[in-house]
N, C-alpha and C positions, 0 to 999 in steps of 0.2 A: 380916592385914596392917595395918601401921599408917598413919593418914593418909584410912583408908577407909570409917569408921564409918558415918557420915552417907547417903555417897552408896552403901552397900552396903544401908542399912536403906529409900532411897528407892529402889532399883532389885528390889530384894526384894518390896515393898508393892506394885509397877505391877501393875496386874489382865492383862495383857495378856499378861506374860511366861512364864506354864508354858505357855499357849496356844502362843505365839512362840516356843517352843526345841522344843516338841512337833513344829510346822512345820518349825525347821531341822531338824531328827534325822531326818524321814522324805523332807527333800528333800536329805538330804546321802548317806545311803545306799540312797536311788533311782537317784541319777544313775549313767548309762550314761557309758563311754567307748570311743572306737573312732577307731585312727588311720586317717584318711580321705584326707590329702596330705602332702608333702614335694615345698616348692619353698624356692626363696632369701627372706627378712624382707623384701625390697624388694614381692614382692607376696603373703605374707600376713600380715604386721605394715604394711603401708603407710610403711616408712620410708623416707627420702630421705638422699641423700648428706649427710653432716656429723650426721645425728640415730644416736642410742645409745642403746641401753635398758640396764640394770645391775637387780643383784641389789636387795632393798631395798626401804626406801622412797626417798623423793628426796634427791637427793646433790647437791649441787656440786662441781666440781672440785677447790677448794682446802678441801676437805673430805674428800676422798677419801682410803683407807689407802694402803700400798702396792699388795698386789693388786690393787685395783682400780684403780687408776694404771697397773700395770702393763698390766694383760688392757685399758684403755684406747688407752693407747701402741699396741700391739701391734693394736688393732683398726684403727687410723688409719693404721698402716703397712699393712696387710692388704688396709685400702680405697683405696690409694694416693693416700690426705690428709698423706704426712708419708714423706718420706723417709729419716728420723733418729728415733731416737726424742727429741733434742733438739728437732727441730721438731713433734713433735707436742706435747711439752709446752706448747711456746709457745701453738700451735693451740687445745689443751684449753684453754685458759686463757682465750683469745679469746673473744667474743662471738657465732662463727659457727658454733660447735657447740653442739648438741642433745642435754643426755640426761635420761632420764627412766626411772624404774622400769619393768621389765617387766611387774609386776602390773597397770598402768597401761592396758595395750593386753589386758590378760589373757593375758597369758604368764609365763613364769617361768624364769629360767634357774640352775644350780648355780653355786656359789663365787660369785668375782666377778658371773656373768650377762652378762656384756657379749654383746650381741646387737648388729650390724651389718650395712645393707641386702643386703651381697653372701652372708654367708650362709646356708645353709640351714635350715630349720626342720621341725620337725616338727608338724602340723596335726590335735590328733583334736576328735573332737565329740561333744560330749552332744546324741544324738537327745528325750530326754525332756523336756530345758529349752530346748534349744534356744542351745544355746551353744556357743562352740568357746573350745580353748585350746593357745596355740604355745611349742616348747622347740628351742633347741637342738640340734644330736647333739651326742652326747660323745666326745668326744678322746683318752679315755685318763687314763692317773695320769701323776705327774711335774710334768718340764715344758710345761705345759699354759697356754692364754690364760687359763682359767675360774679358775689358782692363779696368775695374774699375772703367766706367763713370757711374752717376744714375741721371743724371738732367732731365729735364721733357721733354726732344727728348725721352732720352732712355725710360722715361715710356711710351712715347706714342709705341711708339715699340714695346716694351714686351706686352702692351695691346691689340694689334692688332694681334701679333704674339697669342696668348691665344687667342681672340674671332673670329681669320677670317682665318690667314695663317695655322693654328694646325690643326681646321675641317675641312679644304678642303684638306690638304695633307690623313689626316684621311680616310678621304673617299676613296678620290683618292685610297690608297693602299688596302683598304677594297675590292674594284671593280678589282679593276687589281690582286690582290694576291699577294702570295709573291716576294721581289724584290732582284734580285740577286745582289747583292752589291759586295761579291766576283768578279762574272767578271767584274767587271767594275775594278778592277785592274791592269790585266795587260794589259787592251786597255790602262788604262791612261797612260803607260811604254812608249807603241807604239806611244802616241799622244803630248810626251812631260812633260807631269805633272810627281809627286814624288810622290805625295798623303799628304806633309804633307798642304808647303804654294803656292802647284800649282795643282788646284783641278778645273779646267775649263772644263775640257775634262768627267768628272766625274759628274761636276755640269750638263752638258748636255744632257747628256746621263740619269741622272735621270730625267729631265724636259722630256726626248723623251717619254721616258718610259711612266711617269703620263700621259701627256697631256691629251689624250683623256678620261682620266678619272675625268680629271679637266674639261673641256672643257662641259661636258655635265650636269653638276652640276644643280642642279633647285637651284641659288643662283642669289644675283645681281652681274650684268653684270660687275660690278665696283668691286667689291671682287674678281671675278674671273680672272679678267685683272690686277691688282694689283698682286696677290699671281703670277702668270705665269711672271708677271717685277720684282717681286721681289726674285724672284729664279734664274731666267735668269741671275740678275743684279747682282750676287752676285757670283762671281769666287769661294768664299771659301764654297758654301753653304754644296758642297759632303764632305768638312771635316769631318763632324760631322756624315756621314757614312762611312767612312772611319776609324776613331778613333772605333770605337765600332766593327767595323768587323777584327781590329788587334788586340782587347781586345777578342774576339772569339777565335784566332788564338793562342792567347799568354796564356788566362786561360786555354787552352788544354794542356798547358805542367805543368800546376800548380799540387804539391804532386806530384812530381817523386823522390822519396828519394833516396841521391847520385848526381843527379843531381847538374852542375854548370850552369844551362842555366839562362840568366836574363830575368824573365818572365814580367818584372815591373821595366819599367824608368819614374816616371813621381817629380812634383816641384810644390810647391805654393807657391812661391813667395821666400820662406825664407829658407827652407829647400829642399835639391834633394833627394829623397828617390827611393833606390833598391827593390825587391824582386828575390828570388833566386826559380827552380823549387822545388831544395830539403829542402827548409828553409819554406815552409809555408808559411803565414802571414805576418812573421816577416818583419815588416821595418828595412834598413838599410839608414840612412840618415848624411849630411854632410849638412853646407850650401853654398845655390846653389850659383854657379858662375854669373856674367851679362855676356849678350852676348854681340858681337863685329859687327858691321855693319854698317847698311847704315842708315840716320835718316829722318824723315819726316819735312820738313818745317825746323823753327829753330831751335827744338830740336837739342839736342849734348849728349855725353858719360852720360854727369851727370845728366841726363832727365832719363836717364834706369834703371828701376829695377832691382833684382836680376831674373834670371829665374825663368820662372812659368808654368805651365799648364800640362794637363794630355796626351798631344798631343807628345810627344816624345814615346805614346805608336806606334805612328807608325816606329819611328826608332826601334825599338822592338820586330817589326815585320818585318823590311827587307826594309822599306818605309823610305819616308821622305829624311833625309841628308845622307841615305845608298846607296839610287838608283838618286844620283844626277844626276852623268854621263847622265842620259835618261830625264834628265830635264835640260840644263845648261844653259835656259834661266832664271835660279833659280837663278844665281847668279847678277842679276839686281837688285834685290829684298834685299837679304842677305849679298849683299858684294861675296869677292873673282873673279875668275876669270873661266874662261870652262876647264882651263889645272887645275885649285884647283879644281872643281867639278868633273874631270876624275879619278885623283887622289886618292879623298877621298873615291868614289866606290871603287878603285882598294885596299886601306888600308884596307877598312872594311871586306877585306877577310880575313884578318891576326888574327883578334877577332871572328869569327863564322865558324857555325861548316860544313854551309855546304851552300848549292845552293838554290834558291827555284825555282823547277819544273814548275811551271809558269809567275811566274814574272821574264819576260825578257827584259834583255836591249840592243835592238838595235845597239847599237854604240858600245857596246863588245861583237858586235858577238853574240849579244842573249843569253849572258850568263845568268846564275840563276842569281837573286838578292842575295847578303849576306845575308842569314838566322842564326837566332840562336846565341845571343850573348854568349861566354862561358867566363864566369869570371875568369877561369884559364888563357886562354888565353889574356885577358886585363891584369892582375896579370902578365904572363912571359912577353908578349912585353912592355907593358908598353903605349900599344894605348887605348885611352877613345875614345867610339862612337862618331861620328861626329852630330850635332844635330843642324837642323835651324829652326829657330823660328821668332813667332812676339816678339816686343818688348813693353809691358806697363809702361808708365809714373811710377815712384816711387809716385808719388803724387794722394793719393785718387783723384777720380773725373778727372782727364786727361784724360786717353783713350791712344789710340796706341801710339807710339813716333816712333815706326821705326822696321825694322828688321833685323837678324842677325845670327851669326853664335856663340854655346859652346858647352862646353864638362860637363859632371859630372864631381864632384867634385872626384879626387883617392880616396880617405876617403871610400864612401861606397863599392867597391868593396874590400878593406882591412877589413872591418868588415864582410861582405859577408861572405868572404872565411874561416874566423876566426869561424863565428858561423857554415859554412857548414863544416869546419874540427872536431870541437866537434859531428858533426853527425854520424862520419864517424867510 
């Protein structure tokens, strides 16, 4: 890459850092996940009326794409801050709303991410480090708040999800205990899925789990047959355990000073922001690239936003568009082809630092999944992580348009290395 010479050659020479990446590599595929609650963001994100989380790094309003505008409007109606979505524009705009990135509180949400007090979340925890991380449930494809639709489907949605689907999952986990979200990973290896947009095998396996703690509810019969269809019915429902159990994996290598691991790839729409393990906090951001794919219906190129969502934390983690190879019916979905999808596994060894001990891929011999992005190493070869995604309309209120395949922008891993060579 160019522009990075210097501070590639001073972050290179730290004595600290094969030390420092050694550290993240065995605390990133140590970490435990297990989902342990599901209640509403108001108490375990601690948000308050008018505060917002979103996808990303930090956003302002009049910065924001469409979907994210939209899946905003749509949250402010939902929390009954705006009874129009003209008035919540006004609102958003005002000085008496709150938003801030999800990664921020340690959570993460898909697409958009907008996260609001009333709804529900899902809560696991790393017993090893001692951490937790909150997502989400997922809604489904389409028109969806996450792809920036808020018309009065998705309220009825979000309202059900909040008074019927939230308490019974609730319970469910309350009864059963904790839920090992970890292994459901590398079965999904074994059964086809990637984890980020092939999560069927995952969606199942958590419905197996519940069931019977579903099933025995003293609730109407009609609640309870609903939530068991509409989890079934929903391929992508495991994402949003999945996201937060690579947000586990990845805040375990967060403060290793020296370190180049990239503990934090996520986009809201407008901007793709890094974090590094030895950098802190620190955002490094660029804006984001559109991805390249397949489109739904008549959408085309100029229906796509730019990249969005907190969901490339599971390329982050070893998942997603890293472990195609063991998914390559992913490329129906995304575009490309099974010999692009073999491929793109085999490149993502040339950027990280090592295997992961569990997540095996089949189809290479069972090899470890590429763990551990190292920014040195995108910096010398010059390969950006490979990353597949949905795709949201640019136009508030649309909803999905299609999905696809990009990379981060070079940009932040140039400033990455620049602020982790002043550490050095």
């Amino acid at each position: 890459m160019e522009g990075v010479e210097d501070a590639l050659a001073r972050v290179m020479a730290d004595p600290r850092r094969e030390e420092a990446n050694r550290t993240a590599l065995e605390r990133i595929t140590s970490a435990e996940a297990e989902l342990v609650r599901i209640a509403p963001a108001s108490e375990l994100l601690g948000l308050k009326p008018g505060e917002f989380l979103h996808s990303g790094p930090p956003l302002t309003w009049e910065r924001a794409s469409g979907p994210m505008r939209g899946a905003l409007i749509g949250a402010m109606i939902f929390e009954g801050l705006a009874a129009t979505p003209e008035e919540a524009e006004e609102k958003l705009a005002g000085p008496d709303i709150s938003l801030a990135p999800c990664h921020s509180r340690g959570a993460v949400g898909p697409m958009a991410g907008v996260i609001s007090p009333s709804m529900w979340v899902f809560e696991l925890r790393d017993p090893v480090h001692g951490t937790t991380s909150c997502c989400s449930l997922n809604e489904g494809l389409g028109k969806v708040l996450r792809y920036g639709a808020f018309n009065e489907e998705v309220q009825t949605r979000l309202a059900w999800m909040r008074d019927v689907l939230g308490p019974v999952l609730a319970e469910a986990v309350e009864s059963h205990g904790p839920v090992d979200v970890k292994a459901y990973l590398p079965q999904m290896l074994q059964m086809g899925d990637e984890g980020h947009n092939r999560n069927r095998s995952a969606t199942l396996m958590f419905l197996r789990d519940l069931l019977p703690h579903i099933v025995r509810q003293d609730r109407p019969a009609d609640d309870i047959a609903e939530v068991c269809r509409f989890v079934g019915a929903n391929d992508h429902f495991a994402l949003n355990l999945v996201m937060p159990a690579c947000k586990l994996a990845m805040a375990a290598a967060k403060d290793i000073p020296g370190s180049s691991v990239v503990v934090t790839m996520a986009r809201n729409g407008t901007d793709f922001g890094i974090q590094l393990a030895g950098t802190g906090d620190e955002w490094f951001t660029a804006p984001a690239n559109t991805p390249e794919g397949l489109f739904l219906g008549s959408y085309g190129p100029e229906d796509a936003n730019p990249d969005i969502g907190d969901s490339a934390i599971t390329e982050t983690a070893g998942m997603g568009g890293f472990v195609m190879a063991a998914a390559p019916a992913i490329v129906r979905l995304v575009g490309g082809d099974v010999a692009f999808a073999l491929t793109t596994t085999r490149t993502m060894y040339e950027i990280t630092l090592g295997e992961h001990p569990t997540l095996q891929i089949p189809v290479l011999d069972f090899r470890g999944a590429p763990i551990a992005i190292d920014a040195v190493a995108v910096a010398r070869t010059g390969v950006l992580p490979q990353i597949n995604t949905g795709m949201a309309g640019k136009v508030a209120g649309t909803g999905q348009v299609g999905a696809g395949l990009v990379t981060p922008p070079a940009q932040v891993f140039v400033d990455a290395l620049k602020a982790l060579a002043e550490r050095a």
